[in-house]
mmJSON file of the N, C-alpha and C atoms, coordinates in Angstrom:
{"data_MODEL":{"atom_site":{
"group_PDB":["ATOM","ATOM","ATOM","ATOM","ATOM","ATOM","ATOM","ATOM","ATOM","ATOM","ATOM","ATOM","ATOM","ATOM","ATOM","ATOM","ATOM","ATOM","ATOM","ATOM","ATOM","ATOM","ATOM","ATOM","ATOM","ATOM","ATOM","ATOM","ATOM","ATOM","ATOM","ATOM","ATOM","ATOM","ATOM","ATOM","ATOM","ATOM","ATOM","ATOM","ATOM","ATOM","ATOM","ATOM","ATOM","ATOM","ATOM","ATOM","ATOM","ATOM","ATOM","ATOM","ATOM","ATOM","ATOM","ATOM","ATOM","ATOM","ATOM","ATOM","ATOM","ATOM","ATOM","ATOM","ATOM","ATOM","ATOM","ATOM","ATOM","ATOM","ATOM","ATOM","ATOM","ATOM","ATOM","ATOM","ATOM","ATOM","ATOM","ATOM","ATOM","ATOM","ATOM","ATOM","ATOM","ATOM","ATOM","ATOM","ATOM","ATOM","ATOM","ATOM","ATOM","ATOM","ATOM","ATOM","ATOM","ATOM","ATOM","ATOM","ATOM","ATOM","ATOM","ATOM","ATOM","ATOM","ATOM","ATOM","ATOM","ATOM","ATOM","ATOM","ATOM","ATOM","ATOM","ATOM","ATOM","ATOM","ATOM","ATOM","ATOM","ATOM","ATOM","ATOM","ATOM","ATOM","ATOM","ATOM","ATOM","ATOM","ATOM","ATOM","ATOM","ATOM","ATOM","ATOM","ATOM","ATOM","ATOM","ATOM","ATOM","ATOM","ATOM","ATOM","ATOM","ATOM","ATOM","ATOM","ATOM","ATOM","ATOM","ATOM","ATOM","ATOM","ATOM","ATOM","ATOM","ATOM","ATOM","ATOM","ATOM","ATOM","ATOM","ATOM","ATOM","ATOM","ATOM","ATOM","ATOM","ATOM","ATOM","ATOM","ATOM","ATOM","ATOM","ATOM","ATOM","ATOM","ATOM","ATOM","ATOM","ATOM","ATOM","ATOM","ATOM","ATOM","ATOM","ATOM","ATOM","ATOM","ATOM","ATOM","ATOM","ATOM","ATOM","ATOM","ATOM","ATOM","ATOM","ATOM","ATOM","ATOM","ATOM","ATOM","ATOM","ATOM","ATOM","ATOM","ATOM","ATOM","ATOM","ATOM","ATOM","ATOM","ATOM","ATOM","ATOM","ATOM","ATOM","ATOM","ATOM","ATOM","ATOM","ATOM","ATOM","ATOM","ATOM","ATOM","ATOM","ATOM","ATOM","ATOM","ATOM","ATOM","ATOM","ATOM","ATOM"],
"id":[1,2,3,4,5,6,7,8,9,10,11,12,13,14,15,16,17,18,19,20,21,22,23,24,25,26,27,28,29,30,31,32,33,34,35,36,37,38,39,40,41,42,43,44,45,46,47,48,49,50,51,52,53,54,55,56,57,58,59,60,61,62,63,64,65,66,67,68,69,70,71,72,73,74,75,76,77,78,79,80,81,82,83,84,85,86,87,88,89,90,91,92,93,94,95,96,97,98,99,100,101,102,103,104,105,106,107,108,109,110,111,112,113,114,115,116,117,118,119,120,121,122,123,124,125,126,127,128,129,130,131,132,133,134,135,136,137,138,139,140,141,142,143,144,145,146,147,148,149,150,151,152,153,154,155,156,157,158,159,160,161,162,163,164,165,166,167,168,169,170,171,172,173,174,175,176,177,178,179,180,181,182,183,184,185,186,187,188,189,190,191,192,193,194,195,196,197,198,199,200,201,202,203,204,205,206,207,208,209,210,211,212,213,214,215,216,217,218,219,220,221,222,223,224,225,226,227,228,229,230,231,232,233,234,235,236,237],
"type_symbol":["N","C","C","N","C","C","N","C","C","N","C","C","N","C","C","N","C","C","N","C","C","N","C","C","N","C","C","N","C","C","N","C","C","N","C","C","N","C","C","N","C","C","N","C","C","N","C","C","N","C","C","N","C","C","N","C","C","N","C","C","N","C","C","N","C","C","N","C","C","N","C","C","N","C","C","N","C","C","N","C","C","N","C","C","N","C","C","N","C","C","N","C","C","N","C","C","N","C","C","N","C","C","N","C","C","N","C","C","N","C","C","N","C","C","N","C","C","N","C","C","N","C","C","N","C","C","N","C","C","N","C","C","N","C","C","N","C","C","N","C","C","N","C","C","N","C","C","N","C","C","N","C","C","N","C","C","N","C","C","N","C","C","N","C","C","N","C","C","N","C","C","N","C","C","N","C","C","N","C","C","N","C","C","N","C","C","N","C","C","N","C","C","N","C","C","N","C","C","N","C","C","N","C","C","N","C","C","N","C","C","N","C","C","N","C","C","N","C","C","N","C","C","N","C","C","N","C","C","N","C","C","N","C","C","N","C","C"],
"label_atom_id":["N","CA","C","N","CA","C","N","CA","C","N","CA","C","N","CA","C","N","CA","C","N","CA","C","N","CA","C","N","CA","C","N","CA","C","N","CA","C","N","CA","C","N","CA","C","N","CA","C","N","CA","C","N","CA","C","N","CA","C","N","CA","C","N","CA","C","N","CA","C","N","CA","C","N","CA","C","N","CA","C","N","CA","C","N","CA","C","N","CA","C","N","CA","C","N","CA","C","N","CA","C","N","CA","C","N","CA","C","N","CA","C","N","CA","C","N","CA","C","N","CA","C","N","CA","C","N","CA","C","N","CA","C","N","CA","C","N","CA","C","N","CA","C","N","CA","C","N","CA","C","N","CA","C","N","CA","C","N","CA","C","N","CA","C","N","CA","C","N","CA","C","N","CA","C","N","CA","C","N","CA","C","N","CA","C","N","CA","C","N","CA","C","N","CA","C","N","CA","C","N","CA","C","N","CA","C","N","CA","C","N","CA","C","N","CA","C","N","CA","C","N","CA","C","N","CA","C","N","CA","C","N","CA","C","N","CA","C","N","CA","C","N","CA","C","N","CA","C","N","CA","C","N","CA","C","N","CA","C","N","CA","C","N","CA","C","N","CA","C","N","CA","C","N","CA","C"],
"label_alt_id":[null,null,null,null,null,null,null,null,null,null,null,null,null,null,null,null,null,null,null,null,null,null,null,null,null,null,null,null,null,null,null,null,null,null,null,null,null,null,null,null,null,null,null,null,null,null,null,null,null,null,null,null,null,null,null,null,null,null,null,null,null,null,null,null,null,null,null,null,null,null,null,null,null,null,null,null,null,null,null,null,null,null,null,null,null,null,null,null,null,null,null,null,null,null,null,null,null,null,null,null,null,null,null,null,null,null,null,null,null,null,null,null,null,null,null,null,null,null,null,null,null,null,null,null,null,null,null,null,null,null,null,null,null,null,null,null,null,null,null,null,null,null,null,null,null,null,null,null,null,null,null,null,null,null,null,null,null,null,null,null,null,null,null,null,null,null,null,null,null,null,null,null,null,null,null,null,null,null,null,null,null,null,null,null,null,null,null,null,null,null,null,null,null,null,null,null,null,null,null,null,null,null,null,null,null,null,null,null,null,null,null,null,null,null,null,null,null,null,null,null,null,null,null,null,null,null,null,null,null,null,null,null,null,null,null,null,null],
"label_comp_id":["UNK","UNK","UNK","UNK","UNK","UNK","UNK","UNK","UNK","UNK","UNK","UNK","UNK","UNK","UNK","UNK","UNK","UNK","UNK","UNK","UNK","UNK","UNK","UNK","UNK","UNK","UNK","UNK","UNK","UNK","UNK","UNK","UNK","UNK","UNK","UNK","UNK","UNK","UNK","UNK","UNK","UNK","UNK","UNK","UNK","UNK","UNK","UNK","UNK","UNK","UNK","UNK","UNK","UNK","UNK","UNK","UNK","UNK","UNK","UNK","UNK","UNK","UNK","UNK","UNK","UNK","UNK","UNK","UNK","UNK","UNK","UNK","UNK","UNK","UNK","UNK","UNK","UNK","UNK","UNK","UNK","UNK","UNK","UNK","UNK","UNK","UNK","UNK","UNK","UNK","UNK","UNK","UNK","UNK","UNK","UNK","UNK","UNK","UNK","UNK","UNK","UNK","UNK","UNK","UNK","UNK","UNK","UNK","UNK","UNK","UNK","UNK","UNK","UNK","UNK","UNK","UNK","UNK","UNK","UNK","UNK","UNK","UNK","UNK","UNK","UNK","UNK","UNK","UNK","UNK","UNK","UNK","UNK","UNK","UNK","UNK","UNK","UNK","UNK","UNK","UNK","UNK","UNK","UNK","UNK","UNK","UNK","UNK","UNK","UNK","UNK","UNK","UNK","UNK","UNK","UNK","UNK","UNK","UNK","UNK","UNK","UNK","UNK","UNK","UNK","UNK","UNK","UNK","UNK","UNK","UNK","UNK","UNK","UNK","UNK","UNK","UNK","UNK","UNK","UNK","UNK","UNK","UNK","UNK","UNK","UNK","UNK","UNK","UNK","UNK","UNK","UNK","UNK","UNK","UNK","UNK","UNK","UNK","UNK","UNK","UNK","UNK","UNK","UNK","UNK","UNK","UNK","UNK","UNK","UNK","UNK","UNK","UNK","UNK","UNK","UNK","UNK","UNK","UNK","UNK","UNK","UNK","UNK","UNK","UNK","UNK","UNK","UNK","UNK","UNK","UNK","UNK","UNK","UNK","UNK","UNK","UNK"],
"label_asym_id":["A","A","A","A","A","A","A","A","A","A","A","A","A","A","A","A","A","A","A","A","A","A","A","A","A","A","A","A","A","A","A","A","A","A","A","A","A","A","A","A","A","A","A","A","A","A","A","A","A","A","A","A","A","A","A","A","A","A","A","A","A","A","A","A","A","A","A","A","A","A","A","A","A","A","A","A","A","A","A","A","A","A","A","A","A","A","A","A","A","A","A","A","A","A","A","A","A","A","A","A","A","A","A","A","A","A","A","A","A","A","A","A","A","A","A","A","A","A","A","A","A","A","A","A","A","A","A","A","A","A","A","A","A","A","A","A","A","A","A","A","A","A","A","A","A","A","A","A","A","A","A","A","A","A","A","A","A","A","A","A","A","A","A","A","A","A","A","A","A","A","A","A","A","A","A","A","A","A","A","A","A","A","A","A","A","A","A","A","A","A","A","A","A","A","A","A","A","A","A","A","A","A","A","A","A","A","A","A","A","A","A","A","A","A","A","A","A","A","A","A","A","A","A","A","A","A","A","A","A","A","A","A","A","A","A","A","A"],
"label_entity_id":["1","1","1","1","1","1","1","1","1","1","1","1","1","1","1","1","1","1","1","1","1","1","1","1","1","1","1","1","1","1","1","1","1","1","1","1","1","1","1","1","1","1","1","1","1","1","1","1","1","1","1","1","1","1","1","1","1","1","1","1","1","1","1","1","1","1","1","1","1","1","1","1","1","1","1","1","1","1","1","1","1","1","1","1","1","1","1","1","1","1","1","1","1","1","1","1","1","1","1","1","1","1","1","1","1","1","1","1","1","1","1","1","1","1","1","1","1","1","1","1","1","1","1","1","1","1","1","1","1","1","1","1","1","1","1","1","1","1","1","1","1","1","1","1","1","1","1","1","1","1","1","1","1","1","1","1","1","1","1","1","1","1","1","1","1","1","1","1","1","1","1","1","1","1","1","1","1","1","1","1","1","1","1","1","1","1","1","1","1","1","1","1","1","1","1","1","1","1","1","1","1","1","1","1","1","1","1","1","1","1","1","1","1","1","1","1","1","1","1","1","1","1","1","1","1","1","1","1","1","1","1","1","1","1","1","1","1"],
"label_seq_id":[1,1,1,2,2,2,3,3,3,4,4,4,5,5,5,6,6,6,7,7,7,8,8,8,9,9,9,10,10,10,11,11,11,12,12,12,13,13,13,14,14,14,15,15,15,16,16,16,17,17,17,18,18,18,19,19,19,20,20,20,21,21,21,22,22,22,23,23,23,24,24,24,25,25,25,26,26,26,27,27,27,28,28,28,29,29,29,30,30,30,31,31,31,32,32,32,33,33,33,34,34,34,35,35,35,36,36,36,37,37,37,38,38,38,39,39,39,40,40,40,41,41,41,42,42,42,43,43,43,44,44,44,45,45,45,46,46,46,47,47,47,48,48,48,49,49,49,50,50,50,51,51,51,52,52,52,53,53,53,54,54,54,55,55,55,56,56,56,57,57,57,58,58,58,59,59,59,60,60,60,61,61,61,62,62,62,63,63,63,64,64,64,65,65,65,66,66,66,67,67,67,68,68,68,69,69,69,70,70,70,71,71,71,72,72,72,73,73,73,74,74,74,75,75,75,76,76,76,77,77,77,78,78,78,79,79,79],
"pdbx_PDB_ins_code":[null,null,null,null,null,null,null,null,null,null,null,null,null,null,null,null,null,null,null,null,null,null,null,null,null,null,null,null,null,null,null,null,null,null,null,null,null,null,null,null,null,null,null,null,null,null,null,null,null,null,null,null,null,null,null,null,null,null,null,null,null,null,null,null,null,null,null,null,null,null,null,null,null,null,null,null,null,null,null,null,null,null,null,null,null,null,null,null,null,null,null,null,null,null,null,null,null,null,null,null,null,null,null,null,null,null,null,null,null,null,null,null,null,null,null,null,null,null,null,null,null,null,null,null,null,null,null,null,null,null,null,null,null,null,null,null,null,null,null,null,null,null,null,null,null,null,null,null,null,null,null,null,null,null,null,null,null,null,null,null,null,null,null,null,null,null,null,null,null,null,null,null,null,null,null,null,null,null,null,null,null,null,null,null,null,null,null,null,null,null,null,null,null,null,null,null,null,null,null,null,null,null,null,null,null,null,null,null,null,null,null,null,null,null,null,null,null,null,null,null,null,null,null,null,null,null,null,null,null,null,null,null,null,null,null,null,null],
"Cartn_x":[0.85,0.0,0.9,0.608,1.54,0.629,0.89,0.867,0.027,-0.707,-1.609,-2.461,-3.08,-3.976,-5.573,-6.793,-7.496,-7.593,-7.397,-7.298,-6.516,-5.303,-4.378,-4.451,-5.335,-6.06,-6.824,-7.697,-8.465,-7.823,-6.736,-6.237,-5.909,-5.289,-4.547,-5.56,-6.763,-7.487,-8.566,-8.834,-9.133,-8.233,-7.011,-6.06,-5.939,-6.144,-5.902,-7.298,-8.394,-9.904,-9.702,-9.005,-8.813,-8.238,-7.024,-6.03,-6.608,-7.364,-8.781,-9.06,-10.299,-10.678,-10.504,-9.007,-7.906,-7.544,-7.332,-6.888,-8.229,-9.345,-10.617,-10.774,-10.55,-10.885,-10.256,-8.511,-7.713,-8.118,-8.369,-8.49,-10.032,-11.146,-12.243,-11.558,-11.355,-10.738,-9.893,-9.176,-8.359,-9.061,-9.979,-10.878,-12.048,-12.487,-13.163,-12.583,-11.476,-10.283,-10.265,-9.744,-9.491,-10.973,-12.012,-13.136,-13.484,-12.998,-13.308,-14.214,-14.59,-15.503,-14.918,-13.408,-13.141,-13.938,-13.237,-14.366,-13.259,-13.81,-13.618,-14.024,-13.286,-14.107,-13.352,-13.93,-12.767,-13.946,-12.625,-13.616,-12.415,-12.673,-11.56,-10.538,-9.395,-8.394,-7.775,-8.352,-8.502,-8.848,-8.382,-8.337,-8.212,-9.271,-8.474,-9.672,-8.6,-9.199,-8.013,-7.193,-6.756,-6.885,-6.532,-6.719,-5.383,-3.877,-3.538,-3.723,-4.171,-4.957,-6.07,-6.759,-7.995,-7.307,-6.433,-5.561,-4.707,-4.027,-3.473,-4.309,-5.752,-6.257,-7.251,-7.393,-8.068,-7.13,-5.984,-4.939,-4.664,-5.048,-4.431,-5.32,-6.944,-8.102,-9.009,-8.949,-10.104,-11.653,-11.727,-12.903,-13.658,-12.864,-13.108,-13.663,-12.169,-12.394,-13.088,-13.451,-14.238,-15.546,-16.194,-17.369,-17.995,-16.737,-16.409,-16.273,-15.875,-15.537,-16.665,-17.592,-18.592,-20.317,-19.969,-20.64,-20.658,-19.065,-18.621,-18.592,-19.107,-19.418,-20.433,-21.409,-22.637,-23.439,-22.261,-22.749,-23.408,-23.954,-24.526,-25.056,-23.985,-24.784,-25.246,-25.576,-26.799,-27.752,-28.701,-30.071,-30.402],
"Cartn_y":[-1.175,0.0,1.243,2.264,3.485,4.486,5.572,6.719,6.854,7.946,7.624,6.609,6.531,5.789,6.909,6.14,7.402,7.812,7.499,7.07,8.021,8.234,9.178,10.594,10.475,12.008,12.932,12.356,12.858,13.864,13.968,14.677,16.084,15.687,16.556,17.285,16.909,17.467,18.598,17.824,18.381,19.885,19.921,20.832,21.763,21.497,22.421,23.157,22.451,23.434,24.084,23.802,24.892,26.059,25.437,26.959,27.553,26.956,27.79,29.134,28.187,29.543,30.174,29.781,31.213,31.935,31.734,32.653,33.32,32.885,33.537,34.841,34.128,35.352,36.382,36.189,37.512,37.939,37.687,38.442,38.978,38.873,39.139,40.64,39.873,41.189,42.476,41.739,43.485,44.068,43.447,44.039,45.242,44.644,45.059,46.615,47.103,47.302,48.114,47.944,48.822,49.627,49.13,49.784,50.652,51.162,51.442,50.88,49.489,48.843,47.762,48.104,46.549,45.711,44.439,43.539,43.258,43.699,44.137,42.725,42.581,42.022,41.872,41.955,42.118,41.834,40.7,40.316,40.19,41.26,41.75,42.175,41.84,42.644,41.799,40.951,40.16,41.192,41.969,42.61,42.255,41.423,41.314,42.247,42.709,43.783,43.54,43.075,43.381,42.144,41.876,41.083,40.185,40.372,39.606,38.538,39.421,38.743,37.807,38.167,37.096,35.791,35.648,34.902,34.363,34.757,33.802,33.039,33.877,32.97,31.981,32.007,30.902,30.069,30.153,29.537,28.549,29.319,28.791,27.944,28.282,27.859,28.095,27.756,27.587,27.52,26.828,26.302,27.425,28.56,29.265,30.626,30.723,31.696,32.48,31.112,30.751,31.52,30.876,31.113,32.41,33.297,34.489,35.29,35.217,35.864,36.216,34.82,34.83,35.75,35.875,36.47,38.013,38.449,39.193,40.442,39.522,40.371,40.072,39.641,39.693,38.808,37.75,36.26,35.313,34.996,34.673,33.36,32.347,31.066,30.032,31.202,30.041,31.027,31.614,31.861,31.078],
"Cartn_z":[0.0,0.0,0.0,-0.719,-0.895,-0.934,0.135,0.326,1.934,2.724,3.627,3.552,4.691,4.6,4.977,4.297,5.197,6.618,7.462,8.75,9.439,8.651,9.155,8.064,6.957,6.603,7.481,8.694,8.945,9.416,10.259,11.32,10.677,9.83,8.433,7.835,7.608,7.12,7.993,8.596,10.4,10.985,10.659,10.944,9.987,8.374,7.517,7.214,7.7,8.03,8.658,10.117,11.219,10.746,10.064,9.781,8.752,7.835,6.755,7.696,8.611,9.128,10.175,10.689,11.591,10.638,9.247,8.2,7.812,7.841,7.426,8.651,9.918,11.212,11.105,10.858,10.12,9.112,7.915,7.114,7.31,8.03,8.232,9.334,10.12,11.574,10.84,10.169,9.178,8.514,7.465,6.558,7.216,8.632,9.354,10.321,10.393,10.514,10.001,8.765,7.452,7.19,7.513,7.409,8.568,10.043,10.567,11.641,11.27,12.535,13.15,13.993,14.614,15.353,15.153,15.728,17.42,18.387,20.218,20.913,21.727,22.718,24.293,25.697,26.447,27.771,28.868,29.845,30.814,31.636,33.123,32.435,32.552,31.75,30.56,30.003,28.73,27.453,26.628,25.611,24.356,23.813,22.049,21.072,20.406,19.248,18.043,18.259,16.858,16.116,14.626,13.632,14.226,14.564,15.319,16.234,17.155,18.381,18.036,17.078,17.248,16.335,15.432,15.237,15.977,16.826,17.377,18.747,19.112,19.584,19.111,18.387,17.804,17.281,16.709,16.797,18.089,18.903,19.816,20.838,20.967,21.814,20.66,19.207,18.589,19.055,19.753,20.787,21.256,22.126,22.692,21.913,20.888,19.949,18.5,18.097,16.989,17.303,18.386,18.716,19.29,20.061,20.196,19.816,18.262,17.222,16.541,16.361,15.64,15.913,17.49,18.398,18.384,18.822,17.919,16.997,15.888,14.81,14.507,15.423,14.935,14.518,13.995,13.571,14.682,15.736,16.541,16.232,16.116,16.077,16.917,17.62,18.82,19.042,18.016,18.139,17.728],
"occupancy":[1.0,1.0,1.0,1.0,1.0,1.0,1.0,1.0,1.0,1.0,1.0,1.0,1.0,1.0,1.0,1.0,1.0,1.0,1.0,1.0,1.0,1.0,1.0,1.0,1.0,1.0,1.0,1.0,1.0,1.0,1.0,1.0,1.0,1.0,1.0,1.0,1.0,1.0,1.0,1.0,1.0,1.0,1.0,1.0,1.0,1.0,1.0,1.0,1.0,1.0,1.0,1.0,1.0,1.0,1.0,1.0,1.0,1.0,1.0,1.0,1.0,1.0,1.0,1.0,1.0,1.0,1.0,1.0,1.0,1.0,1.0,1.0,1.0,1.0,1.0,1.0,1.0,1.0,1.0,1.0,1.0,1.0,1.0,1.0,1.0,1.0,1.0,1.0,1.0,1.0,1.0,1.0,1.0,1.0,1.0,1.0,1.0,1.0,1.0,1.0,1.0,1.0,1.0,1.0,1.0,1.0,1.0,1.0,1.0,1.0,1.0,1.0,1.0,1.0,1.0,1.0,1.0,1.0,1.0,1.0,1.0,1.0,1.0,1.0,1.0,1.0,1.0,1.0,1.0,1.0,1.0,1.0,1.0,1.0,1.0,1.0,1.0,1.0,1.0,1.0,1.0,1.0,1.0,1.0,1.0,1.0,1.0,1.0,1.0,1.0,1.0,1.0,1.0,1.0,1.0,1.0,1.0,1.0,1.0,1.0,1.0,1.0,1.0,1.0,1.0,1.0,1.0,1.0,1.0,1.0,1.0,1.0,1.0,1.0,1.0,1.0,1.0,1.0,1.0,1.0,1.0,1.0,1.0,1.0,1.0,1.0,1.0,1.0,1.0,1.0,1.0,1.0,1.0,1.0,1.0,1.0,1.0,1.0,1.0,1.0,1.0,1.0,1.0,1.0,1.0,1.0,1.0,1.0,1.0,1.0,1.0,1.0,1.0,1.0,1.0,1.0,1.0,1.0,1.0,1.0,1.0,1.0,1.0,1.0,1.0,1.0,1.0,1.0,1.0,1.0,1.0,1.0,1.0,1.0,1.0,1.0,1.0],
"B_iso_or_equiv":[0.0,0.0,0.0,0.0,0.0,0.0,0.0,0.0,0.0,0.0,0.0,0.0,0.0,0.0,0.0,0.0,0.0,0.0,0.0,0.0,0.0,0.0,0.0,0.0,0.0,0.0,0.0,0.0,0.0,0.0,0.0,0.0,0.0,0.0,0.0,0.0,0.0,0.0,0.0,0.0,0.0,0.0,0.0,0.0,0.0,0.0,0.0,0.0,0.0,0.0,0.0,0.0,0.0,0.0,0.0,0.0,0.0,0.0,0.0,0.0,0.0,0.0,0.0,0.0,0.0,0.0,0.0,0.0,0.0,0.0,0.0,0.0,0.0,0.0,0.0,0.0,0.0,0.0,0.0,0.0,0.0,0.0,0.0,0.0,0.0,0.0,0.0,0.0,0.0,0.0,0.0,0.0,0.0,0.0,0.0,0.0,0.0,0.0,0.0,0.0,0.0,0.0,0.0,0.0,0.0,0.0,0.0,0.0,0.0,0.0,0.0,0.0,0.0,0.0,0.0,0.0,0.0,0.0,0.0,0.0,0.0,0.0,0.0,0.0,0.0,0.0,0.0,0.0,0.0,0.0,0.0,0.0,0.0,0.0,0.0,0.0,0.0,0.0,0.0,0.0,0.0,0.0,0.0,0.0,0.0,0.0,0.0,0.0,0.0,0.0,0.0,0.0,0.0,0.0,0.0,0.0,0.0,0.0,0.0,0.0,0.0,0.0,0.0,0.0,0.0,0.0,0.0,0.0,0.0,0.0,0.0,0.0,0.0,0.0,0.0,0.0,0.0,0.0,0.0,0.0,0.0,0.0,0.0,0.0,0.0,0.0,0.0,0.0,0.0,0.0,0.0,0.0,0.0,0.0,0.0,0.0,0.0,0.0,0.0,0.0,0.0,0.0,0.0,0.0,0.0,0.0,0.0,0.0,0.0,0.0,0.0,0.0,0.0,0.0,0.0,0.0,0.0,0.0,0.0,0.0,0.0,0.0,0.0,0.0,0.0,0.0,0.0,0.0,0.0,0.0,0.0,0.0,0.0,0.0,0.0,0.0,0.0],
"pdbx_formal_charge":[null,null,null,null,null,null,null,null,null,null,null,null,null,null,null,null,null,null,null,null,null,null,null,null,null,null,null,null,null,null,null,null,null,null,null,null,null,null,null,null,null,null,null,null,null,null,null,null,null,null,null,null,null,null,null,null,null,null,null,null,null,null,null,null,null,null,null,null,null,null,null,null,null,null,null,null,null,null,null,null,null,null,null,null,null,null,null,null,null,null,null,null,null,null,null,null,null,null,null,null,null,null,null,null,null,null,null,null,null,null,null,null,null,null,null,null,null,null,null,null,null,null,null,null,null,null,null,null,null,null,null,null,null,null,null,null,null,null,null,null,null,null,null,null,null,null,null,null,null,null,null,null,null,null,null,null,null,null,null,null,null,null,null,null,null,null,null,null,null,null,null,null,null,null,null,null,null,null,null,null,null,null,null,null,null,null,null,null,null,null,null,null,null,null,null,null,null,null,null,null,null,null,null,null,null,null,null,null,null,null,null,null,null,null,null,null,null,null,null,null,null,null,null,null,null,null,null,null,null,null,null,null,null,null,null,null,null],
"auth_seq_id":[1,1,1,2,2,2,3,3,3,4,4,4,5,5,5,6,6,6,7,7,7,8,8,8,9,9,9,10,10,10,11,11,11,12,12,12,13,13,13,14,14,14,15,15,15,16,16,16,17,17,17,18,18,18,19,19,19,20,20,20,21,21,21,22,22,22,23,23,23,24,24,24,25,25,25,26,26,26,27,27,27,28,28,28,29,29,29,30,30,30,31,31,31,32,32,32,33,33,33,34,34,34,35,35,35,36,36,36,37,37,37,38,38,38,39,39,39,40,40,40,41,41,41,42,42,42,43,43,43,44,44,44,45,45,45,46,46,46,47,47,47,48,48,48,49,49,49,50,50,50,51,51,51,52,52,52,53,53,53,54,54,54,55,55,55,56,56,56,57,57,57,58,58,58,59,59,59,60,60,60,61,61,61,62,62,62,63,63,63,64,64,64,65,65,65,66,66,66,67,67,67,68,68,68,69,69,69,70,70,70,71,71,71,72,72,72,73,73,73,74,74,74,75,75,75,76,76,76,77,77,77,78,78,78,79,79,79],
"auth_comp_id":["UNK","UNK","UNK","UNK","UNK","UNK","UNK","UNK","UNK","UNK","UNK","UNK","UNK","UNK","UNK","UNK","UNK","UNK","UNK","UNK","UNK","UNK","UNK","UNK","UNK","UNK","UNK","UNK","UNK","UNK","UNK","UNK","UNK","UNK","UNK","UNK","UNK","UNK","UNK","UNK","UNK","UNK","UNK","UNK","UNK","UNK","UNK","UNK","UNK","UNK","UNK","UNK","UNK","UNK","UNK","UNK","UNK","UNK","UNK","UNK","UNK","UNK","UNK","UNK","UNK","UNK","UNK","UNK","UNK","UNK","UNK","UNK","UNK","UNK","UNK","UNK","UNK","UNK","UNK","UNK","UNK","UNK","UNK","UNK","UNK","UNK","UNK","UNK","UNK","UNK","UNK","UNK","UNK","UNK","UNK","UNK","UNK","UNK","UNK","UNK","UNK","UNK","UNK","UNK","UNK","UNK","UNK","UNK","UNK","UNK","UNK","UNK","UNK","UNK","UNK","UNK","UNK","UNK","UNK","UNK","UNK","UNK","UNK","UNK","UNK","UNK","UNK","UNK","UNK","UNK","UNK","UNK","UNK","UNK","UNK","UNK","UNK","UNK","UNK","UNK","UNK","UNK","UNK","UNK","UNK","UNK","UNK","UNK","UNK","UNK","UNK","UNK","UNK","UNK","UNK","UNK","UNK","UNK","UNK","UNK","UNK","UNK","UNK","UNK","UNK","UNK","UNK","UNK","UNK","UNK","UNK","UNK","UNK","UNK","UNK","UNK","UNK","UNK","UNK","UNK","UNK","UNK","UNK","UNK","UNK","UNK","UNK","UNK","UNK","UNK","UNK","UNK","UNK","UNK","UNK","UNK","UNK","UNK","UNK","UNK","UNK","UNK","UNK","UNK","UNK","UNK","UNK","UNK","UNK","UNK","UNK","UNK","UNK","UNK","UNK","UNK","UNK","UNK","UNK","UNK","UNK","UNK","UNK","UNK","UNK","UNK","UNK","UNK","UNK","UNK","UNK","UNK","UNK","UNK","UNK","UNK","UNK"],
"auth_asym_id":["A","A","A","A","A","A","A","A","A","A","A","A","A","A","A","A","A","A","A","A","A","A","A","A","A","A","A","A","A","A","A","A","A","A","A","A","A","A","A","A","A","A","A","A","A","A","A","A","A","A","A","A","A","A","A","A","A","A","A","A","A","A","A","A","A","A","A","A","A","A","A","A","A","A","A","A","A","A","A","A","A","A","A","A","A","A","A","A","A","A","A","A","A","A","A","A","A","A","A","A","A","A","A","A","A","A","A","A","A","A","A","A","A","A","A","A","A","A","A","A","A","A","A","A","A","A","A","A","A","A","A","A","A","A","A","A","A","A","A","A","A","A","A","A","A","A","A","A","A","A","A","A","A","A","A","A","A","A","A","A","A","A","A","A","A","A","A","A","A","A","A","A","A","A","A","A","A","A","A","A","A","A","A","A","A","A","A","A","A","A","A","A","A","A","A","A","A","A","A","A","A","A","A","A","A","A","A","A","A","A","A","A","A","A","A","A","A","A","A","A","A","A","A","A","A","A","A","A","A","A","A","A","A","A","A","A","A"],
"auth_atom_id":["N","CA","C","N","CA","C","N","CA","C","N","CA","C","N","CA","C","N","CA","C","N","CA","C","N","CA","C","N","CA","C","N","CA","C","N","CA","C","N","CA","C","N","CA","C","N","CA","C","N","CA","C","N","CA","C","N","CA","C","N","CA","C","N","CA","C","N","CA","C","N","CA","C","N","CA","C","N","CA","C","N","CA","C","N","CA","C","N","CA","C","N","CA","C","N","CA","C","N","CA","C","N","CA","C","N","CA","C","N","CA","C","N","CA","C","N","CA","C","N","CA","C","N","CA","C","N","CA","C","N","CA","C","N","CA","C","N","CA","C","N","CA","C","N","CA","C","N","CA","C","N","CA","C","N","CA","C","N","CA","C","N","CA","C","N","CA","C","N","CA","C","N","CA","C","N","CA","C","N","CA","C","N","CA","C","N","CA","C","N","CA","C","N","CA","C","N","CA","C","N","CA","C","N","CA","C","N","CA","C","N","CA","C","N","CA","C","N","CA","C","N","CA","C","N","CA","C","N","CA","C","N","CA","C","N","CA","C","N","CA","C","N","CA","C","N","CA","C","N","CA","C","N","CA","C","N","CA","C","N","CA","C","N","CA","C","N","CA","C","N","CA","C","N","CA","C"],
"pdbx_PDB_model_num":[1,1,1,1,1,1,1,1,1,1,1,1,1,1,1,1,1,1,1,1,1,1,1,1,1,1,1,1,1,1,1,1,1,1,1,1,1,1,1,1,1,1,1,1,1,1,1,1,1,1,1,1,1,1,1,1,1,1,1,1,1,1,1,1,1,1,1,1,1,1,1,1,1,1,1,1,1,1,1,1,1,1,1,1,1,1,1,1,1,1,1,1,1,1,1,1,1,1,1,1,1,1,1,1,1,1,1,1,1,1,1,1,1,1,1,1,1,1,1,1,1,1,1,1,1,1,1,1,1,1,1,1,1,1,1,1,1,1,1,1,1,1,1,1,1,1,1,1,1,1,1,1,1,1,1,1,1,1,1,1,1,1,1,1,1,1,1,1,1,1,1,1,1,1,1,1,1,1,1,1,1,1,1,1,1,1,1,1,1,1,1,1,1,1,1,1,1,1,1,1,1,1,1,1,1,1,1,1,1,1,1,1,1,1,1,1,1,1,1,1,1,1,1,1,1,1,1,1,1,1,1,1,1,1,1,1,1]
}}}
């Protein structure tokens, strides 16, 4: 047998969605930015506003940040 197997795609594939849309949250957060309406958010002395920041946290706690993001700006996917 030559090359992966599917088994060991998933992960890979799983990971390069993620980094899809940490690259979608930056380029959404700058654009937003560049327009004058950043996308804020801040709880005790936790501060993220820039297109950075929301990249490397979702980078980093996807989980957390994704959904935060999405909230956010408005996107609200849990009505």
């Amino acid at each position: 047998m030559t090359g992966l197997s599917p088994t060991a795609l998933v992960p890979i594939l799983v990971l390069l969605l993620l980094l899809g849309i940490d690259t979608w949250i930056y380029a959404d957060a700058r654009e937003r930015l560049k327009r004058g309406d950043p996308v804020a958010f801040s709880f005790g002395s936790l501060r993220v506003e820039t297109p950075q920041a929301w990249f490397l946290g979702s980078l980093i706690l996807w989980v957390v940040f994704f959904p935060l993001y999405l909230t956010a700006t408005g996107r609200n996917p849990f009505r």
